[in-house]
C-alpha positions as semicolon CSV with decimal commas, in nm:
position;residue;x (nm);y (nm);z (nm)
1;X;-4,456;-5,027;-0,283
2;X;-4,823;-4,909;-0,413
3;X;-5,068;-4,828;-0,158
4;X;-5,371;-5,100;-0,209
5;X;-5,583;-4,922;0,086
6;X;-5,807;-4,822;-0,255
7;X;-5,935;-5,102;-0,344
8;X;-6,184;-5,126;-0,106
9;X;-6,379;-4,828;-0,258
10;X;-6,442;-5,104;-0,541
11;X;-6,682;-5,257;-0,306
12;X;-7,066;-5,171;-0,222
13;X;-7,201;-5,207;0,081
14;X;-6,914;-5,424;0,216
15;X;-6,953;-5,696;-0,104
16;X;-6,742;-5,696;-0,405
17;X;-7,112;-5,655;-0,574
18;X;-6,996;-5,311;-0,703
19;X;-7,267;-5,083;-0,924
20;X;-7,193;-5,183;-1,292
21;X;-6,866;-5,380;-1,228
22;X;-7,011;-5,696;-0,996
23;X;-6,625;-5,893;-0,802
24;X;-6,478;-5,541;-0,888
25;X;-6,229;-5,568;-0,598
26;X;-6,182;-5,897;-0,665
27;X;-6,091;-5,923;-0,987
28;X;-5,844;-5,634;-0,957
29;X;-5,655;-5,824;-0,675
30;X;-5,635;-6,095;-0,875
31;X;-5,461;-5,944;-1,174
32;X;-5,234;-5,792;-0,948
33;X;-5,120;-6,053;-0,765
34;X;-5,060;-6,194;-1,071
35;X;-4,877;-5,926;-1,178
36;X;-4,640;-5,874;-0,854
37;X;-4,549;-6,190;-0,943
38;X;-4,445;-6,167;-1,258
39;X;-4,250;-5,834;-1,160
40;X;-4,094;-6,057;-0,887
41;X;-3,971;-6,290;-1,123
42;X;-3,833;-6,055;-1,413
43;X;-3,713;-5,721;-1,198
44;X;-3,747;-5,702;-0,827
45;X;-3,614;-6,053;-0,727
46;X;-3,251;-6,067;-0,908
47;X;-3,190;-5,664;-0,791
48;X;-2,862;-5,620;-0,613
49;X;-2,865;-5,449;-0,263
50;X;-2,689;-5,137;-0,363
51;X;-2,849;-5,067;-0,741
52;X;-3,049;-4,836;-0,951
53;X;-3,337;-4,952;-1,167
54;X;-3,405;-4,704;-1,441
55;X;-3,747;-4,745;-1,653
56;X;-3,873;-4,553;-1,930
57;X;-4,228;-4,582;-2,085
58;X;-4,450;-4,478;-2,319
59;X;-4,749;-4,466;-2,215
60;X;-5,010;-4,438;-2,458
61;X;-5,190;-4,136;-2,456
62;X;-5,207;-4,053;-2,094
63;X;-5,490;-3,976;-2,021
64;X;-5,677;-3,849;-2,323
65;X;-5,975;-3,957;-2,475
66;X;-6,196;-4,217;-2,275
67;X;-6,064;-4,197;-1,960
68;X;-5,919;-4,570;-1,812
69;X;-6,061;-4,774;-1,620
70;X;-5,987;-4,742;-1,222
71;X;-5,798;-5,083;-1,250
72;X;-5,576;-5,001;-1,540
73;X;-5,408;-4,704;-1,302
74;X;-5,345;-4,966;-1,096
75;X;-5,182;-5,180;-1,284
76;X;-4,951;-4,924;-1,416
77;X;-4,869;-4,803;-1,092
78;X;-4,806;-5,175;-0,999
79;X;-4,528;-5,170;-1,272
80;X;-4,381;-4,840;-1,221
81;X;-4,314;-4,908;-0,879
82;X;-4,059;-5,204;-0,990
83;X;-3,830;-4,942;-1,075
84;X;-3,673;-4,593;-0,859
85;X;-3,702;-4,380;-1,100
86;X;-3,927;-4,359;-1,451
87;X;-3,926;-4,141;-1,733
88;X;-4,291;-4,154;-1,884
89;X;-4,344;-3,997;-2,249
90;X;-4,712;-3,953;-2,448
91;X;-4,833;-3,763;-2,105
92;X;-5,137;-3,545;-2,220
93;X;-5,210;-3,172;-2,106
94;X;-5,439;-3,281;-1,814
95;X;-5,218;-3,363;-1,515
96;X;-5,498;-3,541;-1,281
97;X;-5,410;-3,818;-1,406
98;X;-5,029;-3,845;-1,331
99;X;-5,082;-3,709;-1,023
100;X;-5,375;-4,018;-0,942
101;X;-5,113;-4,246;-1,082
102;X;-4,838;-4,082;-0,813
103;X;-5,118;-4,077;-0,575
104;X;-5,096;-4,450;-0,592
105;X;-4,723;-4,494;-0,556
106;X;-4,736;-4,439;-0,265
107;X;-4,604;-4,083;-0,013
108;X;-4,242;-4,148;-0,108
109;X;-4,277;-4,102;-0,470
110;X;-4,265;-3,733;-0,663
111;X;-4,268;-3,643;-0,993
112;X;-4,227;-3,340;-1,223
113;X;-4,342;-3,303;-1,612
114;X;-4,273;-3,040;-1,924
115;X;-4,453;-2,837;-2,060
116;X;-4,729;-2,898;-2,334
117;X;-4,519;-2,949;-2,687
118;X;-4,706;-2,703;-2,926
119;X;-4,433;-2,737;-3,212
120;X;-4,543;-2,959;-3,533
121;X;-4,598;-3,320;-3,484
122;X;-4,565;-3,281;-3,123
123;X;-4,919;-3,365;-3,081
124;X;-4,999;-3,186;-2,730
125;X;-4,771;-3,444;-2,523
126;X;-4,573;-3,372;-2,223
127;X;-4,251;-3,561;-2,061
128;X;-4,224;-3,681;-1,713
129;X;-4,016;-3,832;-1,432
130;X;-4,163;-4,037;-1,169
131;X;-3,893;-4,130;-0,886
132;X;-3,887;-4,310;-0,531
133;X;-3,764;-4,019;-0,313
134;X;-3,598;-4,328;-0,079
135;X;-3,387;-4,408;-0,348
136;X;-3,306;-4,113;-0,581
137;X;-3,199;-3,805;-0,474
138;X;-3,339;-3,458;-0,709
139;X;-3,031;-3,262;-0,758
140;X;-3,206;-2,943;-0,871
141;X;-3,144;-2,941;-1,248
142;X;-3,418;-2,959;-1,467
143;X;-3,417;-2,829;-1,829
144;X;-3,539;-2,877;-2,181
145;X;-3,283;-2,928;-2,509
146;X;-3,310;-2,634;-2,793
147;X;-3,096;-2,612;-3,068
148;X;-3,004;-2,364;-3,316
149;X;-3,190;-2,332;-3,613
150;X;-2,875;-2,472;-3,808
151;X;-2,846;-2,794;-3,623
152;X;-3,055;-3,006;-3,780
153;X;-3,048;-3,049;-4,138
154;X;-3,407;-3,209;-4,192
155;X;-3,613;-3,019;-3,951
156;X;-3,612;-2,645;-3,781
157;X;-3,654;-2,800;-3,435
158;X;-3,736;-3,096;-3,203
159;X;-4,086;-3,212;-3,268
160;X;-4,086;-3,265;-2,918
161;X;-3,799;-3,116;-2,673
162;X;-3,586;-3,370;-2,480
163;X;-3,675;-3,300;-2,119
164;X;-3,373;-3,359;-1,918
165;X;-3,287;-3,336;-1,525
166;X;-3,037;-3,431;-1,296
167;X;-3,041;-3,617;-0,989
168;X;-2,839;-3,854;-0,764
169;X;-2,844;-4,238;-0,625
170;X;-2,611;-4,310;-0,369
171;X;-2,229;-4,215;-0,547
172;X;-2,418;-4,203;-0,877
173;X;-2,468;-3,871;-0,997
174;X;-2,669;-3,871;-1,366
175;X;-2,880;-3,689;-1,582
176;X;-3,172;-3,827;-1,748
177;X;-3,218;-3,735;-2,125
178;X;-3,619;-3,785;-2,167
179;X;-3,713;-3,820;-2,574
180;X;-4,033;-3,877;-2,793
181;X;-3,895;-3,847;-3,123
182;X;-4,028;-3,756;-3,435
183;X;-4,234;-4,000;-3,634
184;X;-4,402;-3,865;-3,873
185;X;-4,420;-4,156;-4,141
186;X;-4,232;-4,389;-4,289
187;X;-4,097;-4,253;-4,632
188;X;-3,732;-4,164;-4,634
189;X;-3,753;-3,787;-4,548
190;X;-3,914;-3,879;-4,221
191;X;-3,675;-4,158;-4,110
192;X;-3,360;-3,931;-4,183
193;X;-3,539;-3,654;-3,992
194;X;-3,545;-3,970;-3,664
195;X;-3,210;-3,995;-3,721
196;X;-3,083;-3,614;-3,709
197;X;-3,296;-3,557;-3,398
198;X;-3,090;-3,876;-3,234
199;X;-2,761;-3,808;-3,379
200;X;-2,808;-3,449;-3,277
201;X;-2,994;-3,546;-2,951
202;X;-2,671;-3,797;-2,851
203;X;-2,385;-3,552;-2,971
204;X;-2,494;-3,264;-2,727
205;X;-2,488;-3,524;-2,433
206;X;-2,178;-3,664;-2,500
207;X;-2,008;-3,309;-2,517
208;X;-2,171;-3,222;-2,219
209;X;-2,050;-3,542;-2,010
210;X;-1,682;-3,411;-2,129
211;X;-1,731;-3,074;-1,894
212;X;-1,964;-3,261;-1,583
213;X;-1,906;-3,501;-1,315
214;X;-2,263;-3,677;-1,432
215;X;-2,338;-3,929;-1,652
216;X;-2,603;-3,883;-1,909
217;X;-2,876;-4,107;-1,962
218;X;-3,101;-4,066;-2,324
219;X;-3,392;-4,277;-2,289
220;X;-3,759;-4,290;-2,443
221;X;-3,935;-4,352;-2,740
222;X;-3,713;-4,319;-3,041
223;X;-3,935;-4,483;-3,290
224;X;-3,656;-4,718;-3,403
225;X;-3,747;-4,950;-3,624
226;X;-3,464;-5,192;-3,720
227;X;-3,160;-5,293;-3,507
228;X;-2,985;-5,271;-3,835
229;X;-3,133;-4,978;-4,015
230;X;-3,035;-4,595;-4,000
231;X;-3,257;-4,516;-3,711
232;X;-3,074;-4,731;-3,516
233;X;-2,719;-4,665;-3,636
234;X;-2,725;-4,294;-3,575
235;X;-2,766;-4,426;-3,180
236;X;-2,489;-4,658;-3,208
237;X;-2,293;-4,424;-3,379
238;X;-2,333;-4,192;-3,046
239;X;-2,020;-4,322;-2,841
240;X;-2,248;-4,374;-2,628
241;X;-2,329;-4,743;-2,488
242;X;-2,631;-4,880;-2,616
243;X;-2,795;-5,195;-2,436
244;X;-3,010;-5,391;-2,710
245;X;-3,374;-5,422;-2,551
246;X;-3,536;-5,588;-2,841
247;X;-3,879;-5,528;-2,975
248;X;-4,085;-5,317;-2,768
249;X;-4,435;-5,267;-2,973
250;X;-4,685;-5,555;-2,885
251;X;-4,633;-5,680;-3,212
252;X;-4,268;-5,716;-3,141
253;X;-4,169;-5,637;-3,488
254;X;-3,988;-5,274;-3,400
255;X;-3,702;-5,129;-3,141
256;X;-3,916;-4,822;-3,060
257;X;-3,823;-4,775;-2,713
258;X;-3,430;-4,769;-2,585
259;X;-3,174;-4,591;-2,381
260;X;-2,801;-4,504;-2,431
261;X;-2,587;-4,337;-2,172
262;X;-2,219;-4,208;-2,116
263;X;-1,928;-4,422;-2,104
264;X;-1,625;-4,120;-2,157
265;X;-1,602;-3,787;-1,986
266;X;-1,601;-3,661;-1,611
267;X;-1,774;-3,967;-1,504
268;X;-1,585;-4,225;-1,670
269;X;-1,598;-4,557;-1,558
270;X;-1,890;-4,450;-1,330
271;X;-2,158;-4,673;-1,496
272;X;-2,175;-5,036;-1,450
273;X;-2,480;-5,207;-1,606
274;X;-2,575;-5,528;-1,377
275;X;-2,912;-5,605;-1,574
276;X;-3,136;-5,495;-1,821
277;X;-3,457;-5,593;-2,007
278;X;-3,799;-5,515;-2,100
279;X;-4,107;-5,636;-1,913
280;X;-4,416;-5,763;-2,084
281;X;-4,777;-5,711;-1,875
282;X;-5,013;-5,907;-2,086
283;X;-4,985;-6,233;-1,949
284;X;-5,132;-6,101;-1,608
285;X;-5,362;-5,818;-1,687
286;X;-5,579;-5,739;-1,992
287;X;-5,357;-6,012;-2,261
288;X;-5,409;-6,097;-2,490
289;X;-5,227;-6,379;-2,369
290;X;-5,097;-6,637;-2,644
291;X;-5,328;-6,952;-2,700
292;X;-5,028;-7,187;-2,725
293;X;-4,874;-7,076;-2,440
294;X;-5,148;-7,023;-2,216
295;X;-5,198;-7,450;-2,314
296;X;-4,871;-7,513;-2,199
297;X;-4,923;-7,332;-1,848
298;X;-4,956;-7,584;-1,548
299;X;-5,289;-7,646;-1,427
300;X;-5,165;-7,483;-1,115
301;X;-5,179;-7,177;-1,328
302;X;-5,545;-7,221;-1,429
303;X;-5,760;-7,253;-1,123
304;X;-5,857;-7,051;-0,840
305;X;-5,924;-6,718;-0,807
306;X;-5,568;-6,586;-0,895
307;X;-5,559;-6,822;-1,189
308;X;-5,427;-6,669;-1,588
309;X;-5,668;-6,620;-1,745
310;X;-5,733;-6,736;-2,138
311;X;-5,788;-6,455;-2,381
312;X;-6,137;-6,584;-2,440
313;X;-6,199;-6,537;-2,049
314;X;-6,067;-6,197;-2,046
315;X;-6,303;-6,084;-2,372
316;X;-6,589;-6,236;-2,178
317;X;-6,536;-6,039;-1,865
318;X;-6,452;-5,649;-2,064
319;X;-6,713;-5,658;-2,293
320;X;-6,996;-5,552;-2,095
321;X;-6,753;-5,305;-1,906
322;X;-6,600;-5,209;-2,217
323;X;-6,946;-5,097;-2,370
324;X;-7,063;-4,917;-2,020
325;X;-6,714;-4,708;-2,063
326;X;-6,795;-4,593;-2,428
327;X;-7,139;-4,502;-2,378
328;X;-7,084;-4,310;-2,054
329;X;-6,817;-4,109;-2,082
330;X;-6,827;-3,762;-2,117
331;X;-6,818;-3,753;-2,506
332;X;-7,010;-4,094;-2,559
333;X;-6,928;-4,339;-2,850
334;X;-7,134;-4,639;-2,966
335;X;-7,016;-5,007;-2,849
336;X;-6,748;-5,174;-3,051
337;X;-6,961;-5,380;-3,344
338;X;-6,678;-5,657;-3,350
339;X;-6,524;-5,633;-2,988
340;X;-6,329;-5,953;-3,026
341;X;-6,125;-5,715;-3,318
342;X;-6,108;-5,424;-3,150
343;X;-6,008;-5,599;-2,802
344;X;-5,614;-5,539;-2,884
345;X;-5,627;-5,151;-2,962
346;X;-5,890;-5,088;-2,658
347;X;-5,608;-5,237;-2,407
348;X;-5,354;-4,977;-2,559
349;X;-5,550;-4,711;-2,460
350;X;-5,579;-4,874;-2,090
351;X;-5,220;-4,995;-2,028
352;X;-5,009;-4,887;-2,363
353;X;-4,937;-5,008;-2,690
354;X;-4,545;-5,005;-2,594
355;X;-4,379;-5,229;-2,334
356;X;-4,148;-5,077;-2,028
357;X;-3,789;-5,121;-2,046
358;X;-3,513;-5,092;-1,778
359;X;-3,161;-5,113;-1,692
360;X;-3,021;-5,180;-1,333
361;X;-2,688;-4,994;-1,228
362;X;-2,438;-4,997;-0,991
363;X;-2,435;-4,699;-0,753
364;X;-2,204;-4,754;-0,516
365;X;-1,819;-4,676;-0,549
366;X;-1,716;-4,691;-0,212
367;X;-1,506;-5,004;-0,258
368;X;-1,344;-4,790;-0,543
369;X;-1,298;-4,518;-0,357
370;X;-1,134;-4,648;-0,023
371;X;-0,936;-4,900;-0,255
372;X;-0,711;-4,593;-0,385
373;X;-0,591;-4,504;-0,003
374;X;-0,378;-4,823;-0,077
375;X;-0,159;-4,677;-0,320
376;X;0,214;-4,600;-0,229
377;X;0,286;-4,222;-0,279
């Protein structure tokens, strides 16, 4: 669980009249609450005793640029702490950040990151894992993928390099497979080139799980854009099992986010998906949250402090703190002229402009295990 113990630096002289931010600790409380519950509802309340919960996110541009607003880490540590274990792509060169974000976790939490990509198109990002050191075990491994020069037909190497290490829940041993792949556009040459890095990408995992007791986990940002386009197919194509998240851009209009893991190999029959599914953060913090569907909330939902909040509420309440933020910051930039436009692309910068997924998996064997002593010799 996050620690919360922060909040009350949000508050001046004992008030919630905070310099600048006036209810800052307030209003923060009140998003997350909002927020825990909607975790409760989609993740933490349907989790089986003995499970895994594996998330992956992009997280847009962390942190580079205008630097988020104290809440926003919150909130993002609010989600990641849903799951047991994380892998985070778009991390920027500066790790402060991550480590505020771990900070906030909580003690029991750890995580490790790659190096800056400096290849082409890899535009300065890093990989991480973030993982509940109660729950998941660090096994030691840690590594990056590099191919031969030969290996992939449209491109010399990975834009990015899969960052991949190995660790251990309970009987489950597995490796995460951490990707960002290759954009680049949207012409022909550059989707084939998305779908050499994942056929590639898949290929090498799947040999390895032949040779190691593991099972191997590819998950990220794969810039997918149709379930039935080429993108796509070279994943299915992988033998590797696929679960379908859906759309994960806020649009939700492209597959960009997904994971795949190991079926055959050392491991067989060592990975039993209970649940899956992506989780969507704009109906408790930051929106914008749907006119029609904010009408059809109950009016138990509307009032009090902890009530949703209606899109024209929550463009009331950022503007003034939007503008402060922009014309503060170390490298200051003028106001938005049309904030009501801009609204949408200033909240990926603060939370992401990709939703979380996650998959929940069975991790415990023992019934398996003692169930073979039965056997006649």
């Amino acid at each position: 669980m996050p620690f919360y113990h922060g909040l009350k630096r949000y508050r001046h002289n004992g008030t919630d009249d905070f310099p600048h931010y006036p209810g800052k600790a307030q209003w923060i409380a009140a998003r997350l609450l909002n927020l825990r519950k909607d975790l409760d509802e989609v993740i933490v309340q349907g989790r089986k005793p003995r499970s895994l919960i594996v998330g992956s996110w992009n997280i847009r541009a962390f942190d580079d640029g205008l630097l988020r607003l104290d809440e926003s880490y919150h909130y993002i540590a609010e989600i990641i702490g849903a799951f047991d274990i994380c892998a985070l792509q778009e991390i920027k060169g500066d790790l402060e950040p991550l480590k505020r974000l771990v900070k906030l976790l909580g003690p029991n939490w750890d995580y490790f990151a790659s190096d800056v990509s400096t290849h082409k198109g890899g535009n300065g990002e890093r990989m991480a894992f973030v993982y509940n050191t109660n729950r998941v075990h660090f096994r030691n491994l840690v590594g990056e993928i590099v191919l031969d020069p030969d290996d992939l037909g449209s491109a010399a190497q990975f834009a990015r390099s899969p960052f991949f290490a190995s660790f251990q829940a309970g009987w489950f041993r597995f490796c995460l497979c951490s990707t960002h792949i290759f954009f680049g556009g949207t012409d022909a040459q550059k989707k084939q080139m998305r779908s050499d890095e994942i056929r590639e990408l898949s290929e090498i995992l799947v040999k390895r799980a032949k040779k190691e007791d593991q099972v191997y986990i590819l998950l990220g940002d794969m810039n997918i854009e149709k379930e039935d386009g080429p993108i796509m197919k070279a994943l299915l194509d992988s033998k590797m099992e696929v679960p379908m998240f859906g759309p994960t851009n806020l649009k939700g209009n492209r597959l960009y986010d997904q994971m795949a893991y190991t079926v055959k190999g050392k491991a067989e029959n060592k990975t039993r998906l209970i649940r899956k599914g992506r989780f969507d953060w704009r109906k408790a913090v930051f929106g914008p949250y749907p006119q029609d569907e904010y009408d059809l909330l109950p009016d138990s939902e509307k009032q009090g402090v902890t009530r949703r909040l209606s899109h024209a509420e929550m463009l009331a309440h950022y503007k003034p703190i939007c503008d402060l933020q922009r014309t503060t910051a170390e490298k200051p930039k003028d106001p938005y002229k049309d904030f009501a436009k801009s609204y949408g692309g200033w909240t990926t910068f603060e939370m992401s402009d990709h939703l979380p997924i996650w998959m929940e998996l069975e991790v415990d064997y023992s019934d398996d295990y003692i169930a073979r002593f039965l056997e006649q010799d």
